[in-house]
C-alpha positions in Angstrom: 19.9 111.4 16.4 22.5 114.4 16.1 25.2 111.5 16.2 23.5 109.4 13.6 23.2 112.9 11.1 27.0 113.4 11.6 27.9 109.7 10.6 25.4 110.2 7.6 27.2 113.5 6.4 30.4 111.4 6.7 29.4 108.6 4.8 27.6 110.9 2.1 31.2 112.6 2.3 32.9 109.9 1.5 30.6 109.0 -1.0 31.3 112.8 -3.1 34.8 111.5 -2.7 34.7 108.3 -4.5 32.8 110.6 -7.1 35.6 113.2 -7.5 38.1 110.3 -8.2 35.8 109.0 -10.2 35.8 112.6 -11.9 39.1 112.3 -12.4 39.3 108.9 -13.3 37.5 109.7 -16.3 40.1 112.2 -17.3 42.7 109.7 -17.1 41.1 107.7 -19.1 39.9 110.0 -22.0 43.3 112.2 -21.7 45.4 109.1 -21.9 43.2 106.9 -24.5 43.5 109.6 -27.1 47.4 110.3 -26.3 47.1 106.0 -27.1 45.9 106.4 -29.7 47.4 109.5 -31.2 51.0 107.6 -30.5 49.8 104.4 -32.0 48.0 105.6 -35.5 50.1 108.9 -35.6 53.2 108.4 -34.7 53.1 104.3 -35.6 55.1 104.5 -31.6 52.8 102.6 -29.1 52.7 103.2 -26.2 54.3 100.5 -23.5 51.9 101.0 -20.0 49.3 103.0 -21.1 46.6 100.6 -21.9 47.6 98.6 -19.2 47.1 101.6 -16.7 43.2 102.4 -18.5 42.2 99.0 -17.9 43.0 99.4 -14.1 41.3 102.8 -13.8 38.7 101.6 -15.4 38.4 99.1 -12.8 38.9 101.6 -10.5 35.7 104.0 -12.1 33.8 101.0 -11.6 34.4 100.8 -7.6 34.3 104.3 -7.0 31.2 105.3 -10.0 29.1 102.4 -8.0 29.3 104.6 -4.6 28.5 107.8 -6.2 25.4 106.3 -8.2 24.4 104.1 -5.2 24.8 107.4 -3.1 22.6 109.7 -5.8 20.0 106.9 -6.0 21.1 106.6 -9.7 21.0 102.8 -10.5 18.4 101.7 -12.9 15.4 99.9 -11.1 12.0 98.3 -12.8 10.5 102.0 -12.4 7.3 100.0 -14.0 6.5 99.0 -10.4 8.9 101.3 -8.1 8.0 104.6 -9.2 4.4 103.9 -8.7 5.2 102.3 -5.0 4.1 105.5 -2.2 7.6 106.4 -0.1 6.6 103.6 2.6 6.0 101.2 -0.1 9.5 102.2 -2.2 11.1 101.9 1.4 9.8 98.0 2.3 10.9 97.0 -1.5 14.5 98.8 -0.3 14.6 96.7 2.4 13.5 93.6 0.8 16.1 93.6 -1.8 18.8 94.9 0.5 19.6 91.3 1.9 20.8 90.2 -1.5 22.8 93.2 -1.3 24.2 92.2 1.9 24.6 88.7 0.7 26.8 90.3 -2.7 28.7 92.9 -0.7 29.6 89.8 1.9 30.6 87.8 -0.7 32.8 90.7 -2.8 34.3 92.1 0.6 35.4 88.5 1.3 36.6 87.0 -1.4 38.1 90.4 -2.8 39.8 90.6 0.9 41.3 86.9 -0.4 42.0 87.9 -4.0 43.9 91.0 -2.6 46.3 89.0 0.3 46.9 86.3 -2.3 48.0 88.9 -4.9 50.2 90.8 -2.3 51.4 87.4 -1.1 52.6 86.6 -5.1 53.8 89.9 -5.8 51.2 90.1 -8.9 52.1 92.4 -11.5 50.7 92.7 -14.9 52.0 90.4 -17.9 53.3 92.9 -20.2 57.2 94.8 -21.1 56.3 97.3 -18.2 55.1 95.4 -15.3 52.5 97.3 -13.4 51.3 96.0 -9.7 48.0 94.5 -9.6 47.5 94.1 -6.2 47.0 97.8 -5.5 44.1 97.2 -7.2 42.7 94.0 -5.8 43.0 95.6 -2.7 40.9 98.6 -3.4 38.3 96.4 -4.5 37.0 95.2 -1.2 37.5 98.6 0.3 35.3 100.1 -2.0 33.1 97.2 -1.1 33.0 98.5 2.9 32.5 101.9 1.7 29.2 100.7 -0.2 28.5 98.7 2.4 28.2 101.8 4.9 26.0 103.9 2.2 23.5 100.5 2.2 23.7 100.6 5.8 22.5 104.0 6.0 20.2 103.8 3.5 18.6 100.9 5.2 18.5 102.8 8.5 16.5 105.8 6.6 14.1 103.2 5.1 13.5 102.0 8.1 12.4 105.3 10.4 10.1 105.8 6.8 8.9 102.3 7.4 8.0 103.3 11.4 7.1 106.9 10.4 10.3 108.5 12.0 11.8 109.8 9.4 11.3 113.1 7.5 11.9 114.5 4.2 14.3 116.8 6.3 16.3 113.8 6.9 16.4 112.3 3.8 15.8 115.1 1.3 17.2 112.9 -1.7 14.9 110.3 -1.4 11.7 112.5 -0.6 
């Protein structure tokens, strides 16, 4: 168990991580949309890469804001139902649904693992008078796709020692 707690304060690590670049992400993306925009309407001199270079941290936000939520048990459910469920009965829904989430994260880790080879294969870069590298990108995709994979997988673990009646609100505190 002490080696199991140690892999879940890595994974919930990782997981702050992805939400500090995420953080920062969002700075980017503010700082550098209003400097855009400034430039463009102010200045009447737009900018060559800076949209271009939004759109991918968005992408990025997206990849790394997914672990953080999924990791602070922030995505939005039918709470109709859920909320009402006891912590045994919230825990068998979780593992219910989590093989569709196994089947989604198979599918994104694999074919995002494809997309990203083909698009280091090609040399992709981005269509525009500063070309940017895509496959950067594309590769962080399916990584970010592991790393949710190994905050499902402990989820699912924790759901089910509440399923047997193992687990304690000492060990999972955030879904008490």
């Amino acid at each position: 168990m002490k080696v199991w707690r140690q892999l879940g304060r890595g994974i919930d690590a990782l997981a702050e991580i992805m939400g500090v670049i995420g953080w920062v992400l969002i700075l980017y993306c503010m700082i550098l949309g209003v400097t855009d925009v400034f430039l463009r309407y102010v200045l009447n001199s737009a900018s060559l890469w800076i949209s271009t270079t939004i759109q991918a941290a968005m992408v990025l936000l997206a990849c790394v804001g997914g672990i953080y939520a999924l990791k602070q048990d922030s995505f939005v459910r039918l709470d109709v139902f859920y909320a009402a469920l006891s912590r045994r009965g919230r825990a068998i829904c979780d593992l219910i649904t989590s093989v569709f989430t196994f089947l989604f994260l198979w599918a994104l880790i694999w074919k995002g693992w494809d997309a990203a080879m083909l698009s280091v294969m090609l040399d992709q870069h981005t269509p525009t008078a500063i070309p940017i590298p895509i496959y950067p990108i594309k590769i962080f995709i399916p990584i970010t796709g592991v790393v949710v994979l190994l905050v499902v997988l402990k989820q699912l673990i924790v759901d089910i020692g509440v399923i047997a009646g193992r687990v304690t609100d000492e060990d999972d505190p955030q879904r008490a």
